[in-house]
C-alpha positions in Angstrom: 7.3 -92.4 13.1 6.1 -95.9 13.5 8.1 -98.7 12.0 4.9 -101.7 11.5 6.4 -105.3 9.7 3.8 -107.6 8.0 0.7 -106.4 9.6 -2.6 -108.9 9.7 -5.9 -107.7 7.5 -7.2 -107.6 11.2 -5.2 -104.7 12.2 -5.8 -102.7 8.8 -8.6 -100.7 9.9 -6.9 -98.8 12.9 -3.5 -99.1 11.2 -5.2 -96.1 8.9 -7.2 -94.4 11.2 -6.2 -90.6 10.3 -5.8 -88.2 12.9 -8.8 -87.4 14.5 -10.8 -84.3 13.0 -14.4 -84.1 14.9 -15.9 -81.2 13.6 -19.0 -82.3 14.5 -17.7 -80.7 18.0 -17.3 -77.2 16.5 -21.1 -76.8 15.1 -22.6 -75.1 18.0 -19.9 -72.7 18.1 -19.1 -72.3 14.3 -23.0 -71.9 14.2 -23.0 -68.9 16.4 -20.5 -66.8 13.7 -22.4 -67.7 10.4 -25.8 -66.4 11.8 -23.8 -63.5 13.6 -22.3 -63.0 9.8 -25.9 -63.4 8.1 -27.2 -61.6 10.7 -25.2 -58.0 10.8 -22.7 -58.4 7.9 -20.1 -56.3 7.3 -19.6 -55.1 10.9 -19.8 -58.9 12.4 -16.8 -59.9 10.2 -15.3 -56.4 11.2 -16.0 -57.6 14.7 -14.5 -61.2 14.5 -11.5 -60.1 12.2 -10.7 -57.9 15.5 -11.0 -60.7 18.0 -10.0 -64.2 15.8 -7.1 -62.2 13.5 -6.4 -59.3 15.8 -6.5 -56.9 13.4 -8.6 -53.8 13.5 -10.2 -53.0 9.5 -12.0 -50.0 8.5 -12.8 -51.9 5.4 -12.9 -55.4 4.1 -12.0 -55.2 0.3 -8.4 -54.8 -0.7 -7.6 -51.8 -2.9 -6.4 -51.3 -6.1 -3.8 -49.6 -4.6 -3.0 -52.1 -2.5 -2.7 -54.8 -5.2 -0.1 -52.2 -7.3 2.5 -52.3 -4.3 2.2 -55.6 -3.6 3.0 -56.4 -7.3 6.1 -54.1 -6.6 6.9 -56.3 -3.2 7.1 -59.3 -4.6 10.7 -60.4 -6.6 10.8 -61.1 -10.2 12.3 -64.6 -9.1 8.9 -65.8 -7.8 6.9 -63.4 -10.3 8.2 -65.6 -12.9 8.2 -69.1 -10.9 4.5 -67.9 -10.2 4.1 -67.2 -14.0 5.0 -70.7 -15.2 3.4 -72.8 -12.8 0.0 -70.4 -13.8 0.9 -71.6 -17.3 1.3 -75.1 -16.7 -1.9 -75.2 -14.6 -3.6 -73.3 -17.2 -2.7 -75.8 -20.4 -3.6 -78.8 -18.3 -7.1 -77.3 -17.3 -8.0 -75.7 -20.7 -7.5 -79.3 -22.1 -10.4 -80.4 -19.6 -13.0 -78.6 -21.5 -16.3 -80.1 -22.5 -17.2 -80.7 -25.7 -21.1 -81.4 -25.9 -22.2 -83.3 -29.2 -25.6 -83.7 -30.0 -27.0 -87.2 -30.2 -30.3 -89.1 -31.8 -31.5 -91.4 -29.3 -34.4 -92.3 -31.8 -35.0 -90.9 -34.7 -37.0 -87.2 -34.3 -35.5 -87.5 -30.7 -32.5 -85.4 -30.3 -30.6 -84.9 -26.8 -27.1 -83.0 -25.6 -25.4 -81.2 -23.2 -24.4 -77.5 -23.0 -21.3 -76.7 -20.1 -22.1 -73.4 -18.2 -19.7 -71.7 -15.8 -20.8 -71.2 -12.3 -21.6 -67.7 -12.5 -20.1 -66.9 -9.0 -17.6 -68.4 -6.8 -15.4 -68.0 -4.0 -12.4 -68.7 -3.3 -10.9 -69.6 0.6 -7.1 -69.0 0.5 -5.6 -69.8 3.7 -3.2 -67.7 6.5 -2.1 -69.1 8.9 2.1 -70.8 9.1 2.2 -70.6 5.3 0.9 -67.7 2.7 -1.1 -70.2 0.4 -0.2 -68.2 -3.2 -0.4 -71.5 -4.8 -4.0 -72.3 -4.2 -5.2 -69.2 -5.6 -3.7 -70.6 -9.0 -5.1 -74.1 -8.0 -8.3 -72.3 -7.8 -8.7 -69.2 -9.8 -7.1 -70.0 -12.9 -10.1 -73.0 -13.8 -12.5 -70.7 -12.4 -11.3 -68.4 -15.4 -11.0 -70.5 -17.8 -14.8 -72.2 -17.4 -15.9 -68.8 -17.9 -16.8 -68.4 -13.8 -18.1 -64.2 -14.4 -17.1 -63.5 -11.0 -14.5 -65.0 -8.4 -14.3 -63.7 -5.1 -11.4 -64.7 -2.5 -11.5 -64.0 0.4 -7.9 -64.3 3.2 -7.1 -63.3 6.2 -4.8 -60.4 6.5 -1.9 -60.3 9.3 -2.3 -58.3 12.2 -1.1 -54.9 10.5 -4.3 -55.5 8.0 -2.1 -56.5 5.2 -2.4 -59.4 2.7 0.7 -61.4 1.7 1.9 -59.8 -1.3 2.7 -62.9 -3.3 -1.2 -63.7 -2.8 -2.4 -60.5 -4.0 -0.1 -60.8 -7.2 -1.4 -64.5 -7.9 -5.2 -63.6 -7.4 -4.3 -60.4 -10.3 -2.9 -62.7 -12.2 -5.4 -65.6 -12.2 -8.3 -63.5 -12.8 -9.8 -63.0 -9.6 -12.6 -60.4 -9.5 -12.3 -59.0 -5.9 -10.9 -59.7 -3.1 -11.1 -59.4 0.7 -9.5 -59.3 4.2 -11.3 -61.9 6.2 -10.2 -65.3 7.1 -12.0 -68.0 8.9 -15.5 -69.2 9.7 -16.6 -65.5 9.3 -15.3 -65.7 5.6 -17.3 -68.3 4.8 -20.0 -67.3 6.1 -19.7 -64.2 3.8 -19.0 -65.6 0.7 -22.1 -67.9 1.4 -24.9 -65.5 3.0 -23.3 -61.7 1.0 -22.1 -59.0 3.0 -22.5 -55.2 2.2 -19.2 -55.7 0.9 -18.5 -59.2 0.8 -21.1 -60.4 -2.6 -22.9 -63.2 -1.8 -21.2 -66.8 -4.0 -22.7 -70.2 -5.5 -20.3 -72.3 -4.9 -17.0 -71.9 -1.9 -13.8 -73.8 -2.9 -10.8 -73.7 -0.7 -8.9 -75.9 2.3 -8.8 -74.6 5.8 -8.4 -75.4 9.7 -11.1 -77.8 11.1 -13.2 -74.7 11.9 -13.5 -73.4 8.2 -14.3 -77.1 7.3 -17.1 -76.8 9.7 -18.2 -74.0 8.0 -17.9 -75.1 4.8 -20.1 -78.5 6.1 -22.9 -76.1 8.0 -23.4 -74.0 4.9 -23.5 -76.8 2.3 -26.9 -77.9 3.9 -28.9 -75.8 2.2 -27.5 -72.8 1.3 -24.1 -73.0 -1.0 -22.5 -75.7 -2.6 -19.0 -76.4 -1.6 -15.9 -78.1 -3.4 -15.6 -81.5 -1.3 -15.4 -82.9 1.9 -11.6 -81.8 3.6 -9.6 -82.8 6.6 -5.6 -82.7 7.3 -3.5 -83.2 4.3 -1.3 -86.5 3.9 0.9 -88.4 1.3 1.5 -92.2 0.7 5.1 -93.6 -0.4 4.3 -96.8 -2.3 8.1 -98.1 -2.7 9.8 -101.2 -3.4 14.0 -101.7 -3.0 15.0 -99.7 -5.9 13.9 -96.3 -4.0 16.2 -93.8 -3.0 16.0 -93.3 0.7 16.6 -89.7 0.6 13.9 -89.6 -2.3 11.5 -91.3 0.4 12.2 -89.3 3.3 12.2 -86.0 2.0 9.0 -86.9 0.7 7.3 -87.9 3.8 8.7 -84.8 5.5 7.4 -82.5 2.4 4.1 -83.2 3.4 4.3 -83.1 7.4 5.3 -79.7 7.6 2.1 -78.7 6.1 0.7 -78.7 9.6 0.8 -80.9 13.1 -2.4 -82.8 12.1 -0.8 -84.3 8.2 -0.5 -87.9 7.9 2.0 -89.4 5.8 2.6 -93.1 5.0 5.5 -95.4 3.4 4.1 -98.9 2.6 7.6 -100.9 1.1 8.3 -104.4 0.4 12.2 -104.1 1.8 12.8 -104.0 5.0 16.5 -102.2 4.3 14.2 -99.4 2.8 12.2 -99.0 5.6 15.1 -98.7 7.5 17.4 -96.3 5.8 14.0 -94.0 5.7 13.5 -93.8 9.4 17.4 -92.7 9.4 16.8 -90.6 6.8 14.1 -88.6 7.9 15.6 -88.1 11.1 18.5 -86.6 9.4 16.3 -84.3 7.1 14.2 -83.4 10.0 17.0 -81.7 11.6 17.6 -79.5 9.0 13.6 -77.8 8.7 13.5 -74.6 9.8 9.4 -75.8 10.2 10.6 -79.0 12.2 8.5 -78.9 15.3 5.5 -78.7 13.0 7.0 -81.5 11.0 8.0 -83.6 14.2 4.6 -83.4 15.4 2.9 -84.6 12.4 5.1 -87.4 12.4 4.0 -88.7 15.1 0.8 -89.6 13.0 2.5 -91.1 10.5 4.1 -94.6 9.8 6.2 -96.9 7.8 4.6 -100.1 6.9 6.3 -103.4 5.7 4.7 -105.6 3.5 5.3 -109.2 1.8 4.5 -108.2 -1.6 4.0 -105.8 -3.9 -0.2 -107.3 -4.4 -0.7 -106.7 -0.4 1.1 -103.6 -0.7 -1.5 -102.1 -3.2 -4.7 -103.5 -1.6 -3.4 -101.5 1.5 -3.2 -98.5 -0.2 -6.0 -98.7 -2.3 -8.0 -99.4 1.6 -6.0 -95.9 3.0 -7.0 -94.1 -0.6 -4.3 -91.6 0.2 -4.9 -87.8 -1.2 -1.4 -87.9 -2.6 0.1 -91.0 -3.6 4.0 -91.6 -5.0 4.7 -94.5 -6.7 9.1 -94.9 -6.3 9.0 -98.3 -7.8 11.0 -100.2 -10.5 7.8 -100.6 -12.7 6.1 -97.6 -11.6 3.8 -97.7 -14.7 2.4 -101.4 -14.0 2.0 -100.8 -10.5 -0.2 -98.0 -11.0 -2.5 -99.2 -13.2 -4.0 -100.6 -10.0 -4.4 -97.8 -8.0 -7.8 -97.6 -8.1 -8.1 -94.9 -5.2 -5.9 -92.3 -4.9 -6.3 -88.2 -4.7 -3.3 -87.3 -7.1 -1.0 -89.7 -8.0 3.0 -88.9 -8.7 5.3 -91.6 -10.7 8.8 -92.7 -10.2 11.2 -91.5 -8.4 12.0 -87.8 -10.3 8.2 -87.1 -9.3 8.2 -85.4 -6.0 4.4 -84.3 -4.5 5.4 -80.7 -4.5 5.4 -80.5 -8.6 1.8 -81.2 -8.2 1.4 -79.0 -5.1 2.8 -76.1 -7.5 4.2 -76.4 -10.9 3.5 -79.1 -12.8 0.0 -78.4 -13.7 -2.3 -80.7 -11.9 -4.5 -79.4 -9.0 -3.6 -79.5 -5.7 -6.6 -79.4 -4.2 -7.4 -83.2 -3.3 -9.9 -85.0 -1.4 -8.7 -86.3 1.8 -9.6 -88.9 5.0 -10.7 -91.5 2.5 -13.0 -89.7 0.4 -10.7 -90.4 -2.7 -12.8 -93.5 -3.1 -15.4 -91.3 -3.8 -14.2 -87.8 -4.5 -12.2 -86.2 -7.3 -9.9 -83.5 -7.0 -10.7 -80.3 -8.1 -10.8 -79.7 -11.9 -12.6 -77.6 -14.9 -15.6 -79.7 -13.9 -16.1 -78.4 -10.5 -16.6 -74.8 -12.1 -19.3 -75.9 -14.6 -22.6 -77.2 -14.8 -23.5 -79.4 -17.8 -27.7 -78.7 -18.5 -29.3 -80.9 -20.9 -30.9 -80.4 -23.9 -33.5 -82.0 -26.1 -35.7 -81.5 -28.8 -38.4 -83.8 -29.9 -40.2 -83.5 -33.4 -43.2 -85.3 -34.9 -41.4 -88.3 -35.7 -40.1 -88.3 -32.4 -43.1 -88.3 -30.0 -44.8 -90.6 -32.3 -42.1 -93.0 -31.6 -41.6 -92.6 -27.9 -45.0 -91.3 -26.7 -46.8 -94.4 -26.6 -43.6 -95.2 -24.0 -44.1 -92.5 -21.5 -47.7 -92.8 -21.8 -47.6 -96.3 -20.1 -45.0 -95.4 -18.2 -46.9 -92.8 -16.7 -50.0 -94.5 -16.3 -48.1 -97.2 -14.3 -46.8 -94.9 -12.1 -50.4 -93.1 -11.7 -49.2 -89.8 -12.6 -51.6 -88.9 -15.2 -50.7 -85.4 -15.9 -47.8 -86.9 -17.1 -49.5 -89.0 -19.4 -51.6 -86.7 -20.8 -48.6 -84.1 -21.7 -48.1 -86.8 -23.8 -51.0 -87.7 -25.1 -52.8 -84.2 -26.2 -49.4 -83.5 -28.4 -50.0 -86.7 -29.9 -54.1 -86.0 -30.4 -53.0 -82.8 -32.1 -50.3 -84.4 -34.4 -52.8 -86.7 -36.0 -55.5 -84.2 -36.3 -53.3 -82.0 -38.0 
């Protein structure tokens, strides 16, 4: 890790440069797949499972079957630790839900909103170092609860054509509708074009590898709508000299085993802290059975020392970190001015993980920056809201005249005339 003391404004910019992700790069080759995908279907995912996953499939969807031994696989320790964090994700979405109330702009002139589930989604659910059971709650249990009719997930299987069994139980248990052995760009582009097997989805949620992101970005132009914009996952430490070292550390290192291109961040206002966390993570790091991953990553990644707690906030509110722990004395106060963050985790009993599995919050957080402009995922990304409004006599008297100039002004008679032969007929009536 980096130690950086007092940095200038000047050097702000590239002191929170993330680790480089151009997918722009990928297109042409990402490209290829989806139109091979949209192309032949069923036998081009076959095709790439063979040569991206190598694993040979004579069918895509997993089994009933399949699901029952898996349920029998996994221990009733993390059948029930799986169970309760469903729970807990389940009571804080279900409090999300909309309620639309119908409002009188004028009198006669009544307008309100109605929230609809997306009637089909899919759900991308990672492979790769680490079997991802936890997003499939992050994912399918909102789904499920905004009334989604059908949710598809798709992951890739190992290279005996099996599914992790922990994944299979937590997609049963969520709600998911069915589910499928294919990982990748190829995934994508079934969920988004249909396969014979594969249903075709209106929305894909789900982090991935830079070339699933490129998929995701290719098939959003025009064709599916997609969750949010994603790169490599990272965590801030906001901390002052009341943190626990430890605390810190294991924190930082919690989030760079997630993979060699995760970022995290300590911004302090003690210079003892920042050194008792470099010793500290070096200790921890010793101990990871994932700590080449980890090691890597931390070679991203940086402790900062700052004057003051007001410099130490405009810094992180300039990274907008995904995850953000606050280990301060007045946790509360400080966070009220965090005005860009992903997911934000208070005081010092708060780790990241609770939100990465248990607590109830998503997990699935905007990253690179876009937290100044993205929310994570919630009930809302499963819905639409459609406006209503009815207008009665009363009403377009009052208003009509309005749109009617408006209209004019803007040359579109047609407009103007909807207008005025429902007023002609009102007073002739």
């Amino acid at each position: 890790m980096k130690l950086i003391k007092y940095p200038s404004k000047e050097q702000w910019t590239e002191l929170l440069e993330r680790p480089a992700l151009n997918t722009e790069s990928l297109f042409d080759t990402v490209r290829a797949i989806i139109n091979k995908v949209r192309a032949e279907g069923d036998k081009a995912v076959l095709e790439y499972e063979a040569a991206f996953d190598k694993v040979t499939l004579s069918a895509l969807a997993v089994t009933p079957e399949e699901i029952q031994v898996a349920g029998r696989s996994v221990s009733d320790e993390l059948k029930a630790a799986i169970s309760l964090a469903k729970q807990n994700i389940e009571t804080f979405h279900a409090s999300q839900r909309f309620v639309g109330k119908k409002v009188e702009t004028m009198n006669g002139v009544t307008c309100w909103q109605k929230s609809v589930g997306i009637e089909k989604v899919g759900l991308y659910i990672p492979g790769g170092t680490a079997p991802l059971f936890s997003t499939v709650l992050m994912l399918a249990v909102p789904a499920k609860i905004a009334g989604c009719k059908e949710i598809v997930l798709c992951t890739p299987p190992d290279k005996n054509g099996n599914i992790h069994p922990a994944i299979l139980f937590a997609a049963q248990l969520a709600g998911v509708s069915k589910i499928f052995k294919a990982g990748g760009v190829q995934a994508i582009a079934a969920m988004a074009y249909g396969t014979e097997s594969v249903p075709k989805v209106y929305k894909i949620f789900g982090p991935g590898n830079q070339y699933v992101t490129a998929a995701k970005q290719l098939v959003s132009l025009r064709d599916v709508a997609i969750d949010m914009p994603a790169g490599p996952s990272e965590v801030e430490v906001l901390a002052d000299a009341s943190a626990n070292p430890a605390f810190v550390a294991a924190d930082l290192l919690s989030q760079a085993e997630h993979g060699i291109d995760s970022q995290a961040i300590l911004i302090t206002t003690s210079e003892k802290l920042q050194t008792e966390v470099m010793a500290e993570v070096d200790r921890q790091l010793a101990e990871l059975p994932r700590r080449e991953i980890a090691a890597k990553s931390l070679e991203n990644s940086k402790l900062i020392l700052v004057k003051n707690m007001d410099e130490a906030l405009e810094l992180t509110n300039a990274y907008a970190p995904e995850h953000l722990i606050i280990e301060t004395e007045n946790y509360m106060e400080v966070a009220e001015h965090v005005v860009n963050a992903g997911s934000v985790f208070l005081g010092s009993l708060t780790p990241e993980s609770a939100g990465d599995y248990a607590s109830g919050t998503n997990h699935t957080l905007p990253t690179n920056g876009y937290a100044k402009a993205y929310s994570g995922v919630s009930l809302d990304s499963f819905i639409r809201k459609i406006t209503f409004q009815e207008i009665l006599p009363a009403g377009i008297k009052a208003i009509g005249p309005a749109i009617e100039e408006m209209a004019a002004n803007e040359h579109l008679d047609a407009h103007k005339n909807a207008v005025t032969v429902r007023l002609k007929a009102i007073q002739n009536s």
